[in-house]
C-alpha positions in Angstrom: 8.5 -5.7 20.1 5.1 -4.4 19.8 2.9 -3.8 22.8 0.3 -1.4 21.4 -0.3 0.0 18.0 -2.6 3.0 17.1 -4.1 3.8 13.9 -4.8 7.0 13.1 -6.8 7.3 9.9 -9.5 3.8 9.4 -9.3 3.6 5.8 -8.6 0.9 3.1 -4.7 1.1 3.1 -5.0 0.8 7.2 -7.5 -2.0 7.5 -5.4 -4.2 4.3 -2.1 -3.6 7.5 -4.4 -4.2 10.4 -5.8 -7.5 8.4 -2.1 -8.5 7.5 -0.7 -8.1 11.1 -3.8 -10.0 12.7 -3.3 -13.2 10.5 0.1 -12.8 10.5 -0.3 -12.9 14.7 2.1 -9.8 14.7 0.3 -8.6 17.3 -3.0 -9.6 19.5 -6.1 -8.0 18.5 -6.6 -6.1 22.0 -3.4 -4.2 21.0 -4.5 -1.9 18.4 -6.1 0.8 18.8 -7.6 2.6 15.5 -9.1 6.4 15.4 -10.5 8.2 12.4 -11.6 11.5 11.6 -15.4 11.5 11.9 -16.7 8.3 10.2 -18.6 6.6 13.4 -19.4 4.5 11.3 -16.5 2.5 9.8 -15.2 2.6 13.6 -17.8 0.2 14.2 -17.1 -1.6 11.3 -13.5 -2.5 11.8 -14.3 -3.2 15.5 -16.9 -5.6 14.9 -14.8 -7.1 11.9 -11.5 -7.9 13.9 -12.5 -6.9 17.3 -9.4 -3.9 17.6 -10.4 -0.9 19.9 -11.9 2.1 18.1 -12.3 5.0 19.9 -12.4 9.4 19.3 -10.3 9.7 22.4 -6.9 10.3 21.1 -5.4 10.5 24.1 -6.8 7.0 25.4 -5.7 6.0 21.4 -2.1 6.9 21.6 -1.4 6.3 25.1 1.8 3.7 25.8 1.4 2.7 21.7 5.0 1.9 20.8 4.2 2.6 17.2 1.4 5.2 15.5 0.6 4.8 12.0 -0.7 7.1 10.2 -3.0 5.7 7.7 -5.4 9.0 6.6 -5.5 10.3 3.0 -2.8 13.0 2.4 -5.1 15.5 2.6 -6.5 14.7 6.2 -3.1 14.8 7.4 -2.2 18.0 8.6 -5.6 17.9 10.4 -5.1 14.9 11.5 -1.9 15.3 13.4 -3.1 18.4 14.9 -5.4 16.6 16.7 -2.9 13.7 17.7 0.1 16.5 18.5 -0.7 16.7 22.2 -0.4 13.6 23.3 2.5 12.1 21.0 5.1 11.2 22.8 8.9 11.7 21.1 10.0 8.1 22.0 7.0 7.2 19.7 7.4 5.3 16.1 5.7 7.1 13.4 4.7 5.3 10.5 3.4 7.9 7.7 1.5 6.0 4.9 0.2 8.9 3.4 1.1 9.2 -0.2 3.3 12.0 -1.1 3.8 13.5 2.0 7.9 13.9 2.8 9.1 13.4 6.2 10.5 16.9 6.7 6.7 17.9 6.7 5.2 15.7 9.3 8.2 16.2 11.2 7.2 20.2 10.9 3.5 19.4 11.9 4.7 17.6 14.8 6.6 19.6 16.5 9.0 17.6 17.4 12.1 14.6 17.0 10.1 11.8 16.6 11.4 9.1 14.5 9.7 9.0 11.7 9.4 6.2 8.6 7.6 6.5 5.8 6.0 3.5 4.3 4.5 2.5 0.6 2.5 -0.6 1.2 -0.4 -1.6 -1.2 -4.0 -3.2 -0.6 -2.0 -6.4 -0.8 -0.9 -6.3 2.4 -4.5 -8.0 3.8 -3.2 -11.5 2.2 0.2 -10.8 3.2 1.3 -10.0 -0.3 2.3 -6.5 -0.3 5.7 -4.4 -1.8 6.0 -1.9 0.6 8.9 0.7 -0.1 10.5 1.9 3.7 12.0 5.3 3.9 13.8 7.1 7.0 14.0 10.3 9.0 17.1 11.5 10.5 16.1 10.6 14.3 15.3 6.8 13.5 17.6 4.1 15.3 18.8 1.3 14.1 16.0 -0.9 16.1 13.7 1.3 15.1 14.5 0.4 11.8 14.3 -2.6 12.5 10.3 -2.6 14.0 9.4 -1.1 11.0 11.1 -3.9 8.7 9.8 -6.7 11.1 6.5 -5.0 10.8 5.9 -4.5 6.8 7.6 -7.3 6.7 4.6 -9.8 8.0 2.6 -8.4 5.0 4.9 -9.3 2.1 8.4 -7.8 0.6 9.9 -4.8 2.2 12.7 -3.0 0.9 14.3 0.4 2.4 14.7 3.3 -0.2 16.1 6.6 -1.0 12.9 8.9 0.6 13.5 10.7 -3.4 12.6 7.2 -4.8 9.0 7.4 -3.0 7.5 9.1 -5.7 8.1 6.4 -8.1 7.4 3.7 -5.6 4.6 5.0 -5.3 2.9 4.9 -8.4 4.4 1.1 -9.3 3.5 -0.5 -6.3 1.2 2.0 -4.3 -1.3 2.0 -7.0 0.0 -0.7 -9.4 -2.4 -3.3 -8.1 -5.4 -1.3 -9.3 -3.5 -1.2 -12.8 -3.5 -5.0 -13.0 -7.4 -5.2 -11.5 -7.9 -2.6 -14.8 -6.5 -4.7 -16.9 -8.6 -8.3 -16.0 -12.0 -5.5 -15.7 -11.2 -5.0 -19.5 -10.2 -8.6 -20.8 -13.1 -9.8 -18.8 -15.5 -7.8 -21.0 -13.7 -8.4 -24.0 -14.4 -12.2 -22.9 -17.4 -11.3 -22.2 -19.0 -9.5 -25.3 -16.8 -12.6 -27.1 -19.8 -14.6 -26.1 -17.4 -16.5 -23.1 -20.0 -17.0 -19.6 -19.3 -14.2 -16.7 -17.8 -16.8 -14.4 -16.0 -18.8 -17.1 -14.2 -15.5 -18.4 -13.4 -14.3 -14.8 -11.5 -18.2 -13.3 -9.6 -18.3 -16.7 -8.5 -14.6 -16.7 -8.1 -14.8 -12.4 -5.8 -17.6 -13.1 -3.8 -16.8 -15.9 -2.7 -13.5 -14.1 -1.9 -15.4 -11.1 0.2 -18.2 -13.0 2.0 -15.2 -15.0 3.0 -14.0 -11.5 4.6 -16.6 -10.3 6.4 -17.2 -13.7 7.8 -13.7 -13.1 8.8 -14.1 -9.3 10.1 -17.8 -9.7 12.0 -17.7 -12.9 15.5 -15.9 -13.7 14.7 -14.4 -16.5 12.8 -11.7 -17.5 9.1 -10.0 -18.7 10.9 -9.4 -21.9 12.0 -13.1 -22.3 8.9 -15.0 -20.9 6.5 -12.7 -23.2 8.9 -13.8 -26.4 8.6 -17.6 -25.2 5.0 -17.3 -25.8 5.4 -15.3 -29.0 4.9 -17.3 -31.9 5.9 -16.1 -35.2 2.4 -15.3 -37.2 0.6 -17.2 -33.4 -2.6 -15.4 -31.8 -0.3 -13.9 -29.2 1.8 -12.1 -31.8 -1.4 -11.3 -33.3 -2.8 -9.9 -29.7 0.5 -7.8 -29.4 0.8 -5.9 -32.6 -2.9 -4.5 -31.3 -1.6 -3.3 -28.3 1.0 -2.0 -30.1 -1.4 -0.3 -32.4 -3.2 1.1 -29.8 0.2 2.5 -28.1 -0.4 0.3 -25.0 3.0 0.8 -24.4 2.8 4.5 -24.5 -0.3 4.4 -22.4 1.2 2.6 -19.4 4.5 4.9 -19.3 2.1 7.9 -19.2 0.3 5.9 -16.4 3.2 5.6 -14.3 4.1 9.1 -14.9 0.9 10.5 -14.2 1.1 8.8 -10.4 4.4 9.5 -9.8 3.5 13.3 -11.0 0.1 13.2 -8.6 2.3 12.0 -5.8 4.9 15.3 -6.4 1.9 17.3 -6.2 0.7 15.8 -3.2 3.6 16.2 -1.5 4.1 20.2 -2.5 0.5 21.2 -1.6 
């Protein structure tokens, strides 16, 4: 399905994908192809770290790639697909990962009726573990649709979405992991200035967060419920709760959310 994929843009969102397809043995190593903008250096990195091709020659880059992926920050794209523009060919996949940016506009800096998806994934993907939210443009085909599913889907749970929903996606699952990694930072120096040891603090914390996942994904029930079931009446966790709920955590984590979803509107207008 895949005989050549090309990376444009080398940075942590695009080696978590490269990572995930590599173990997942989506593809072979010798068929990706990754470019960047001028960072020599990180080339050299991701070539010695999972032996891909890196190269500045676009053309040798995108040449015969049956999907291109652009994996750049949302402000290196227009740039970046300037540079890529004469040698994309229309029969070409592209795979936008660039937060905020709607299809309508790479479809403009294109110049022309390539199909076009754009993808959601998270830093998950490099332990196949991602949520990655699929949207389409209006030349994509049905198999088309269905190398991008098979794709995402090697890295964790794919779902196909309204391209309005993006936004939203975007800030729960785009940059929800670094929410939760937040969260352990601060419990692990509460545990920490407790008098708990470094390493002590970090496994118990590590693992509790990982047990609370799977209670979540395995059970058919809700946060809502679970959180109760652990909520004795006068118990330490009620006691832990009403501080959060002093503090507004609550209020804090909808302003969060809305704060992404509002930096990925703004992305996407500018």
């Amino acid at each position: 399905m895949f005989e050549k994929i090309a990376f444009i843009g080398a940075g942590s969102m695009g080696e978590a994908i490269m990572s995930g397809l590599i173990a997942q043995q989506v593809v072979n190593r010798s068929q990706i192809y990754v470019t960047n903008k001028t960072d020599e250096a990180r080339l050299k990195e991701l070539q010695k770290k999972y032996s891909v091709h890196t190269s500045y020659d676009k053309e040798k880059v995108l040449r015969d790639a049956s999907v291109i992926l652009l994996t750049m920050k949302p402000y290196d794209l227009d740039e970046a697909l300037t540079s890529i523009v004469p040698y994309v060919k229309e029969d070409q996949l592209i795979i936008s990962v660039a937060a905020g940016q709607p299809i309508d506009y790479i479809a403009s800096l294109l110049h022309t009726k390539n199909p076009i998806v754009r993808a959601m994934p998270n830093t998950s993907a490099s332990i196949g573990l991602s949520a990655t939210a699929l949207a389409t443009g209006a030349h994509v085909s049905e198999q088309e649709r269905k190398m991008a599913t098979k794709l995402f889907e090697t890295i964790g749970h794919t779902d196909w979405i309204a391209e309005d929903d993006m936004h939203i996606i975007t800030s729960i699952a785009g940059s929800g992991p670094a929410y939760f990694y937040y969260l352990v930072e601060a419990m692990e120096e509460a545990a920490i200035e407790a008098g708990l040891d470094q390493d002590v603090a970090s496994t118990f914390i590590r693992q509790t967060i990982l047990g609370a996942g799977h209670m979540l994904q395995n059970k058919e029930t809700t946060a809502a419920i679970l959180r109760k079931q652990i909520t004795s009446p006068k118990g330490t966790t009620e006691a832990g709760i009403q501080a959060l709920d002093a503090h507004k955590f609550a209020a804090a984590v909808h302003a969060c959310v809305k704060g992404a979803k509002d930096r990925s509107i703004e992305l996407g207008k500018s």
